[in-house]
KOLDO-600801 format. One record per residue (C-alpha): residue in three letters; x, z, y negated. Coordinates in steps of 0.02 Angstrom, whole numbers, plus 50000, padded with zeros to 5 digits. Last residue first. Layout:
REM KOLDO-600801
AlaXZY ...
This chain:
REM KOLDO-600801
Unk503174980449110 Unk503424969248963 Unk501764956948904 Unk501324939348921 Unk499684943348988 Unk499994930849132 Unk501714940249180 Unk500804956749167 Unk499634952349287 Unk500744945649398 Unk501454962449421 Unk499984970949417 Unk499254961349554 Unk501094961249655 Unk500894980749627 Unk499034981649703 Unk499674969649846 Unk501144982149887 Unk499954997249876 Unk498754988150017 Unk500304985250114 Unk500915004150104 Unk499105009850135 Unk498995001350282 Unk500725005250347 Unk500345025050304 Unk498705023750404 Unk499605016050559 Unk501105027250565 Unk499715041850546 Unk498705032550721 Unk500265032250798 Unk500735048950776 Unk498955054150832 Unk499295044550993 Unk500905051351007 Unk502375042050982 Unk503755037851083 Unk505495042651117 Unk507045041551005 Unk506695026350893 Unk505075033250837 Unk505385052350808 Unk506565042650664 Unk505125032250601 Unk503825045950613 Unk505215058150521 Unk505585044550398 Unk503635041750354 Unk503465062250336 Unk504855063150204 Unk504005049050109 Unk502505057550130 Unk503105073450062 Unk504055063349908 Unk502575057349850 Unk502265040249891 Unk502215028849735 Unk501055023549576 Unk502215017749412 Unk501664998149447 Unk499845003449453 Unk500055010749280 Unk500924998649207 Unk499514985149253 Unk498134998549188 Unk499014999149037 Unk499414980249033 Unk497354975249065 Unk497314970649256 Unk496904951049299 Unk498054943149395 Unk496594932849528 Unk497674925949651 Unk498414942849677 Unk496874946749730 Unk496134966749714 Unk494424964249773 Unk495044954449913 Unk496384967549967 Unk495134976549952 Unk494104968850073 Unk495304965150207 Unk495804983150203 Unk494084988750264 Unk494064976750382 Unk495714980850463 Unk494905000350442 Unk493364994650553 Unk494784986250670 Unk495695000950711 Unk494225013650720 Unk493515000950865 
């Protein structure tokens, strides 16, 4: 039930955020575009995806795997806004 209450939840922002609709001032555009993983998640991703190919998860594992792949895609649509919004404001990154 979790699972698909948090689908949902991404489903909306992903619609409030559109990249059909490319419309983030530059700064905020620039901004988006300069956001990342910090290096401890990053670090913590590898270790799921290594622990991953050698036996499997936990259910708690999964469930982190699962958060950080949500939050990866929702990032990745933020950054494609931002993108595009800079294209349509006619502006440099």
């Amino acid at each position: 039930m979790e699972t698909s209450t948090l689908d949902t939840e991404l489903s909306i922002l992903t619609r409030l955020v559109s990249p059909e609709r490319p419309d983030f001032p530059p700064d905020v555009a620039r901004a988006i575009l300069s956001l990342s993983f910090p290096q401890r998640d990053t670090d913590r991703m590898n270790e799921l995806a290594d622990k991953g190919q050698e036996s499997p998860l936990t259910g708690q594992e999964s469930i982190e795997v699962e958060s950080y792949r949500r939050v990866g895609h929702w990032l990745s649509i933020m950054k494609s806004n931002a993108r595009r919004s800079l294209v349509v404001a006619d502006v440099e990154p």
